[in-house]
PAMARPA-14541 format. One line per field, with one value per residue (C-alpha): residue in one letter; x, y, z. Coordinates in steps of 0.5 Angstrom, whole numbers. Example, Ala and Ser with C-alpha at 12.3 -4.5 7.8 and 13.67 -1.06 7.14 Angstrom:
resn	a|s .
x	25|27 .
y	-9|-2 .
z	16|14 .
//
This chain:
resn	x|x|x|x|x|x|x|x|x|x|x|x|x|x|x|x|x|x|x|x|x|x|x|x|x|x|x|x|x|x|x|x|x|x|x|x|x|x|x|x|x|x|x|x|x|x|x|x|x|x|x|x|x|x|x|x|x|x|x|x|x|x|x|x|x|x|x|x|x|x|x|x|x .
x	153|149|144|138|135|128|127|122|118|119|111|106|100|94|86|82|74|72|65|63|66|63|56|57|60|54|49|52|54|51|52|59|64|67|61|60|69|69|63|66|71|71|69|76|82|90|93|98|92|87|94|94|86|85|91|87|80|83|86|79|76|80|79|72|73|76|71|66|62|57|60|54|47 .
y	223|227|233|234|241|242|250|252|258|266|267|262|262|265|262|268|268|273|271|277|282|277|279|286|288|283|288|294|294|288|290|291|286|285|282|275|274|276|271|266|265|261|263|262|263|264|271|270|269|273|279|277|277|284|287|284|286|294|293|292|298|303|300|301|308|309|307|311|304|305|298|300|300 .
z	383|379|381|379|378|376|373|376|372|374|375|375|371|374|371|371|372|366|368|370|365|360|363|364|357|353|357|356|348|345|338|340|335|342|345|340|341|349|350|346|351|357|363|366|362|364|365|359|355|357|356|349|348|351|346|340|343|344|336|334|338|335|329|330|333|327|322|326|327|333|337|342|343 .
//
């Protein structure tokens, strides 16, 4: 008789809203690069993907610090 095993995954994925980080970030620096990327994602994504979007987003604002670019208003 076999045993049949389903693995399970260590952690779950998680949707989050970013509706309201999408909002107040387009308001506070509307000329930010970030704005047009943040409010191009949808309004709930997985954790795992939203992880690796703030990663990417933190690369762009130092290089936008670093080139001295007014992201703001």
């Amino acid at each position: 008789m076999a045993i049949n095993i389903a693995l399970q995954p260590i952690c779950k994925k998680k949707i989050i809203s970013i509706q309201k980080l999408k909002n107040s970030y387009a308001q506070k620096y509307p000329n930010s690069p970030i704005t047009q990327i943040l409010l191009s994602m949808l309004d709930e994504v997985e954790s795992d993907e939203l992880i690796g979007a703030v990663g990417v987003w933190l690369n762009i604002l130092d290089m936008e610090r670093a080139n001295n670019l007014k992201g703001g208003k």
